[in-house]
N, C-alpha and C positions, 0 to 999 in steps of 0.2 A: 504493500500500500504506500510507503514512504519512497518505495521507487518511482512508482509510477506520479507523485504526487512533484517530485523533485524534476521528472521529464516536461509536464506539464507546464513548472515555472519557469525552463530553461525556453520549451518553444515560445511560451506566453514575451520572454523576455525579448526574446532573437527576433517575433515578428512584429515587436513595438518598435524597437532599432530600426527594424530597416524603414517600416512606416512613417517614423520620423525622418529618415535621413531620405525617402521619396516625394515627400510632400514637397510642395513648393510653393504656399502662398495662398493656395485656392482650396476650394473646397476640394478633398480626397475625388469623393464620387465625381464630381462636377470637371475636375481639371482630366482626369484620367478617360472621362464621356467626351474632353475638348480635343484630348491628344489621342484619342482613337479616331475621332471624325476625320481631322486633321490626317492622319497619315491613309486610311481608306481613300479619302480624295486625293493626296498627292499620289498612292498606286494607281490610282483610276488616268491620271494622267500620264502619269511612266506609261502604264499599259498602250494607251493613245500615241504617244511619244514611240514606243517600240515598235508601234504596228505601222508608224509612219514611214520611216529608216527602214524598215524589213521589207514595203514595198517599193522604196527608192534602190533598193539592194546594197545599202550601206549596212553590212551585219554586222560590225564593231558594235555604232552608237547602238542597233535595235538590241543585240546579248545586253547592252548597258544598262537601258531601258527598259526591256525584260526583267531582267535580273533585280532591277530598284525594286519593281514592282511587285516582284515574285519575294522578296527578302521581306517585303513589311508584310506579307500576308501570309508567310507561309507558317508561323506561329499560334494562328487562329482562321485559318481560312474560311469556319463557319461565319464572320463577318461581312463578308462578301464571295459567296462562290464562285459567282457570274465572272467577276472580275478574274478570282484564282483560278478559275479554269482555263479563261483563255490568255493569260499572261503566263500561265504555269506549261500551255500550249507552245505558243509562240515560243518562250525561253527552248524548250525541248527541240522545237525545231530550228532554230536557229546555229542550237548549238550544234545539232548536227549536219544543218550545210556547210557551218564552218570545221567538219572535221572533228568536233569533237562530242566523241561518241559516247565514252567515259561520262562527261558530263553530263551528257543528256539522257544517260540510263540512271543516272543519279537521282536527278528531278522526278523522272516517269517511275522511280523506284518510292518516292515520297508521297508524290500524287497519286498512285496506285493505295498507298493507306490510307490518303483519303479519301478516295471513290468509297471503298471496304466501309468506313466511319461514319459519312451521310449518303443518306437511302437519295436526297434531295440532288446531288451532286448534279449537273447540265449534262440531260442526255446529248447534246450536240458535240459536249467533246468528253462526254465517259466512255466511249470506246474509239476515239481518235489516238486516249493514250498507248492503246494495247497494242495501234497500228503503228504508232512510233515507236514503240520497244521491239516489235519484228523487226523496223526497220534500221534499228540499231545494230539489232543482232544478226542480222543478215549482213550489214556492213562488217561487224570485225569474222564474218567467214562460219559465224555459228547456225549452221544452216540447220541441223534440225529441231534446236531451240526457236528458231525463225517460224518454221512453219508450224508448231505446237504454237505461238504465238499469236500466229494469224486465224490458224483455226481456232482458238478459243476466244479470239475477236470476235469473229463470225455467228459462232456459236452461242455467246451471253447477247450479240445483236437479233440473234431469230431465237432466243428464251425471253426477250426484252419487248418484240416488237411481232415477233410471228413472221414464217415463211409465209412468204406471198402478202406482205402484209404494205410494200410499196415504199418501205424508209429506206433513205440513201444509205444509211450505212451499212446495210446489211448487202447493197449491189457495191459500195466501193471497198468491204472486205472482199468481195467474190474478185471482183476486178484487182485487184490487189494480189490475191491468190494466184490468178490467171497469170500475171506478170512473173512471177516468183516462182512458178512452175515451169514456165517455159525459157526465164533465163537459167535455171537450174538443168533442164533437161527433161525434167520429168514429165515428157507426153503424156502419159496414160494417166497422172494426176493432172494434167492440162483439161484433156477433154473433158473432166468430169468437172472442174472449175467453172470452164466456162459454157457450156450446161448450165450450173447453178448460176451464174453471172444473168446468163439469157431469160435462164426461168423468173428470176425475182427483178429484172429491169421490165417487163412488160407490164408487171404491177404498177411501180411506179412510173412508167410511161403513162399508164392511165389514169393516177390522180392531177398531173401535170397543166397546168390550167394558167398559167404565163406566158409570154411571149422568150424569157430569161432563161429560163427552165425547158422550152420546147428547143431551144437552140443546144441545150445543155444535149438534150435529148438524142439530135441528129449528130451531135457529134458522139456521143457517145455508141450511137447503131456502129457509126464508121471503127470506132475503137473496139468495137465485138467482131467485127467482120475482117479487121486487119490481124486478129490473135488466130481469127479461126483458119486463116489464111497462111498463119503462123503454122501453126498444128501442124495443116495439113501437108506444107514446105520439110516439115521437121522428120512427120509420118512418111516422107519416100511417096508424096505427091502434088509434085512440082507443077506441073497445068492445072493440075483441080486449083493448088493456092494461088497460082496467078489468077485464075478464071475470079475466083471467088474477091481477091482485090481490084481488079478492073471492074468487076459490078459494081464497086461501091460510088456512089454519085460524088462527082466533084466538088460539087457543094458541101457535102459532109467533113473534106479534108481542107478544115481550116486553119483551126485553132492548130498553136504552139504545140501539145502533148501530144495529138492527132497526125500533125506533119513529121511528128520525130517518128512516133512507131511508124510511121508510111515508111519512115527511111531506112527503118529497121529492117523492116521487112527485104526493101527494092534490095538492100547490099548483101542480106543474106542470096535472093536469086540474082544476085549480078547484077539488075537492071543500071548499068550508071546513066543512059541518057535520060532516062526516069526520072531519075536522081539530082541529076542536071540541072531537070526542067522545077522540078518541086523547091530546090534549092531557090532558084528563083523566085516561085511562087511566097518563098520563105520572109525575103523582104520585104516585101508587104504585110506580113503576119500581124500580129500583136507584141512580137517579142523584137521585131525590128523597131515599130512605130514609135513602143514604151520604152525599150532599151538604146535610145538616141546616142548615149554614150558607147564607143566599141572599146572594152575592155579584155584583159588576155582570156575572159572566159569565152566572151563571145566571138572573138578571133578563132577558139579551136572550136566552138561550137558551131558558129557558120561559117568561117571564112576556107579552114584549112579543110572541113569534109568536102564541100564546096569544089576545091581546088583539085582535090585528087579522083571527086565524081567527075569534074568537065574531062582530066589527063585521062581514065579509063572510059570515057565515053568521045574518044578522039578530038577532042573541041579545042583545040590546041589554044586558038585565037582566044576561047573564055576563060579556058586558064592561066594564060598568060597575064588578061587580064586580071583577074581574082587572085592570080599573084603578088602582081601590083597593089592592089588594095589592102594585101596584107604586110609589105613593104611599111605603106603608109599609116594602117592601122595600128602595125608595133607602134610608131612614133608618139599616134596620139593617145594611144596604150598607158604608154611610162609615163607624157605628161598629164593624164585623166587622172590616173593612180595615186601619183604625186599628189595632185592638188586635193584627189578626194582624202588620200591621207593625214594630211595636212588637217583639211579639216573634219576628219574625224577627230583628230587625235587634239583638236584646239575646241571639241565640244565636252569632248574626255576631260579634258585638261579644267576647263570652265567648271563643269558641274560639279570634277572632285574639291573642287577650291572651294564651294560653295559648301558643299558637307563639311569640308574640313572645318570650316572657320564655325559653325554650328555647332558642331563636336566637340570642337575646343569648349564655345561659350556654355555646351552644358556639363561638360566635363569640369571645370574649372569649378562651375556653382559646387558640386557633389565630391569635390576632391577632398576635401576636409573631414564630412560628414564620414564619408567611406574607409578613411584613414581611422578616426577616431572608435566605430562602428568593429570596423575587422580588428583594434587590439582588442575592446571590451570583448569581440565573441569568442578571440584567440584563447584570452583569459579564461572565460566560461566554458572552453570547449575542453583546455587543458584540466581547468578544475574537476570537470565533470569525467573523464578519462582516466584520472586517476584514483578518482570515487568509485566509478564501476570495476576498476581494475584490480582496486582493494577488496570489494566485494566479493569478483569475482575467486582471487585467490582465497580467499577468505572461506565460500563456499565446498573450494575444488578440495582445498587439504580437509576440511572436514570431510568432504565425501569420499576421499582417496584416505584416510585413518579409518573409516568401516570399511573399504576396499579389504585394507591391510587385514583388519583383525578378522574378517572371515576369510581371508586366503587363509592365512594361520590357523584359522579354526581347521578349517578343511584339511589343510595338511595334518595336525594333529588325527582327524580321525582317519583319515589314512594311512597314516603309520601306527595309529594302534591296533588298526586291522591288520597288517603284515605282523605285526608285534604278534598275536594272537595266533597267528598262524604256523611263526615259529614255533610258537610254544605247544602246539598240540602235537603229539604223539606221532612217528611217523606213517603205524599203523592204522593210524584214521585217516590218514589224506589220501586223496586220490592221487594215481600218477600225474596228471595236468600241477593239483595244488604242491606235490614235491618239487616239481622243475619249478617251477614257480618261486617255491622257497630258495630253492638254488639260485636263481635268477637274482632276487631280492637281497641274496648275500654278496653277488658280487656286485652289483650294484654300490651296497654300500662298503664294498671296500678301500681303504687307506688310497686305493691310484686313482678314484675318480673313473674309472672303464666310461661312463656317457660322457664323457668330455669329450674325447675323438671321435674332431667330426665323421672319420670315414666309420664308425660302427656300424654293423647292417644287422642280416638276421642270420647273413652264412656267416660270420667272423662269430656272432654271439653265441650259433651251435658249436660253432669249435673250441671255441671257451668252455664250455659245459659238454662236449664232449657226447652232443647231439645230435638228432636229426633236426633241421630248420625250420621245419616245418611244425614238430613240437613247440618248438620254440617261440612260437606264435601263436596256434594254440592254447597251449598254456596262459601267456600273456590274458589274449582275448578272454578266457574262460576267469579268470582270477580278478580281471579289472573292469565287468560290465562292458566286452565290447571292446575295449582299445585296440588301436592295431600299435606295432613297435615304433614306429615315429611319436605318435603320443605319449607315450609311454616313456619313452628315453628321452622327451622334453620334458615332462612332468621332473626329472631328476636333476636336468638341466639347469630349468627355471629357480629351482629351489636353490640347488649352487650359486646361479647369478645373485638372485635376492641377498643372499648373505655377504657375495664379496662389493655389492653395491651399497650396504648396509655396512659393512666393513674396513672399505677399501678406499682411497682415493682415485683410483687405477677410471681413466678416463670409460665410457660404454661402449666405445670397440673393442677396447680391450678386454674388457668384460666380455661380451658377444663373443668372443673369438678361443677364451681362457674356458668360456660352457658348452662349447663346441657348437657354435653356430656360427653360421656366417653372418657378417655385417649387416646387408641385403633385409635379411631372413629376421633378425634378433627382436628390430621393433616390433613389428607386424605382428610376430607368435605372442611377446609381453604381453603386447595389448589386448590382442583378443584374450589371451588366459588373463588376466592382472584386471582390464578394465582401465588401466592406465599406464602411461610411458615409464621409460623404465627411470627417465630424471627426476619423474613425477613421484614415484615410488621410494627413490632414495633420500627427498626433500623429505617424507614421513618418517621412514626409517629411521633416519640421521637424527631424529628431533626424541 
């Protein structure tokens, strides 16, 4: 009772401390309601801030900006989920365009706790995170962690929403699969993909009631019809997969994702005048109009495939040209690079300075309070460490002094049972209880015979001038059961005890003088004793 009474004033004391030392002026509830709002609206802006940069394709400042936003809420994310889910999004994906994978399985390892935590969590990005951890693990080469991944994307998406039930996610896991199976190899998991892909995008073809969404639509037929085309290229049916991409209407291959698998496809069967012609097609896209800057990604993205479609598609003249442009594109490459680094790194630079100087002003307030704060809890912590620790010993030697005196007991009735054995007639005892008696005499002979470690039970019959097998026997029949290891530590332990009780002789040396090994010595103590053999000699000695 006076323990628990003594805990109660130590936490009572520690959580007025720090209380005091967090207050700052205003009311508890009232400032701590001001400085929650307050940081919730500044993450709502990071997040805005992030998503801004990540469509400019500046991924420094948006990891920045992510990251702000993901740090203030990831301690409480029921405060805003909305916000945590799609900043906790963005940061995952970011950090794995920029290569780093580590990182972004990191996040998708925390936000997957708290999917698990709130039932409420945004179904829009509760199983986006599952598709970015395949996509993580498929990048460092963990392929069949990848596809355990995807399908159980797929699969909490159609326990979530029902097959046939028309939610996008449940066609961009199929579609996702489909990709993953056929850069992999795996036909025969291909067809069956995109099967499922086919089967659950007709649903949601059917709710589709936009103008936004119906575009989404045609392009997406074209991206079922270039896999299946895929397939059949893969399956040893070269004209069926051309036939089957030449039906696709022109119109449908529009968009950026759409014209790349076209090219996927064309160079898997050769086509480079194809290739040529779509490459073309390509600057006009959305990723020429929006991407106005040519930097070295979209130098090897359009310029150098580009280059080597027109030389295998004899166009000598286009590629000579589209050499050219890439001449000139490295130039404005390095200085696009420059200047965007530049001012990444002077938005970087700006905002740390701004935290910093904040940091400082509240670090400074709290420098004092925290100083004065951690001696007193030092004090209280030490005082209280050595109160329990007094106790604690305090407990242990009473409970290891009944240890003692009933090993003691016990050996006493032990040995007045052998005592009593001796002394009865030899014509009463059975042959087992004579060897027995034999046994017990040399036992306690002047040399210590259980001291060496190598004793067995053939050494022990030739001692006694037996067979072995008596000699265990016997043992067993005399002692309820023992076999000879028990039995020749039982003699052991009692030697130890006395020169631990006796001797200054360190507890290897002991261990080693009762014929056991170092290894071996504590473990047997304990389990017979109940306590360590330093424990034992702290009683003894007293």
């Amino acid at each position: 009772m006076r323990n628990n009474r003594f805990i109660i004033l130590l936490i009572a004391i520690i959580a007025g401390l720090f209380v005091a030392a967090c207050k700052d002026g205003v009311g508890q509830g009232e400032g701590q309601t001001a400085e929650q709002t307050q940081r919730d609206t500044a993450a709502m802006a990071d997040w805005m801030l992030g998503s801004k940069y990540d469509r400019l394709g500046q991924k420094r400042l948006a990891e920045l900006y992510f990251k702000k936003a993901y740090d203030a809420l990831k301690d409480d994310p029921a405060r805003d989920l909305v916000t945590y889910s799609e900043t906790s999004y963005g940061l995952m994906s970011v950090l794995y365009q920029r290569n780093d994978v580590e990182g972004s399985m990191k996040v998708a390892a925390d936000v997957v706790k708290v999917i698990e935590k709130h039932k409420d969590y945004p179904s829009r990005r509760r199983y986006s995170v599952l598709l970015q951890i395949a996509q993580n693990q498929w990048a460092v080469n963990q392929i069949e962690d990848a596809e355990r991944t995807f399908i159980r994307g797929f699969e909490k998406s159609i326990e979530t929403w029902g097959s046939g039930s028309g939610n996008l996610d449940i066609v961009v896991f199929a579609s996702a699969m489909s990709e993953f199976y056929w850069k992999t190899g795996q036909y025969d998991k291909l067809a069956e993909w995109l099967k499922r892909g086919e089967y659950e995008f007709q649903f949601f073809e059917k709710k589709v009631d936009n103008k936004r969404d119906s575009t989404f639509c045609e392009e997406f037929k074209a991206h079922l019809a270039i896999y299946r085309a895929m397939l059949l290229q893969g399956t040893g049916h070269p004209q069926e997969a051309l036939d089957v991409y030449h039906a696709i209407p022109r119109s449908r291959i529009e968009h950026v994702y759409v014209i790349s698998e076209a090219l996927e496809f064309l160079r898997s069967v050769g086509r480079y005048n194809e290739i040529a012609d779509l490459y073309e097609k390509l600057d006009t896209s959305e990723l020429a109009t929006n991407g106005a800057k040519m930097n070295f990604d979209n130098i090897c993205y359009l310029l150098t495939p580009r280059y080597v479609a027109n030389v295998k598609a004899g166009r000598t003249d286009e590629a000579l040209k589209v050499g050219i442009d890439i001449c000139e594109a490295i130039d404005s490459a390095v200085a696009w690079q420059k200047e965007n680094d530049a001012a990444e790194l002077a938005v970087i630079y700006q905002t740390h300075e701004r935290e910093l100087e904040l940091n400082e002003a509240k670090a400074e307030a709290l420098l004092h309070r925290i100083i004065s704060i951690s001696a007193v809890l030092i004090i209280l912590l030490i005082v209280y460490l050595l109160w329990r620790s007094y106790r604690y010993n305090k407990v242990l030697l009473e409970k290891n002094r009944r240890l003692v005196e009933e090993i003691e007991q016990r050996e006493r009735e032990e040995r007045q049972t052998i005592e009593q054995l001796k002394a009865e007639p030899q014509e009463n005892l059975t042959a087992e209880q004579q060897l027995f008696r034999r046994i017990c005499d040399l036992m306690d002979g002047k040399d210590h015979i259980y001291t060496d470690a190598e004793l067995d039970r053939s050494r022990l019959a030739q001692l006694l001038g037996t067979n072995e097998h008596y000699v265990t026997d016997a043992i067993s029949a005399c002692t309820n059961g023992k076999n000879l290891n028990g039995f020749l530590n039982e003699y052991r332990l009692r030697y130890a005890t006395r020169l631990l009780a006796t001797t200054d002789d360190s507890i290897s040396v002991i261990a080693e003088l009762s014929g056991f090994s170092r290894s071996s010595f504590f473990r047997i103590f304990s389990d017979a004793y109940g306590m360590s053999p330093s424990d034992y000699r702290k009683v003894a000695s007293k």
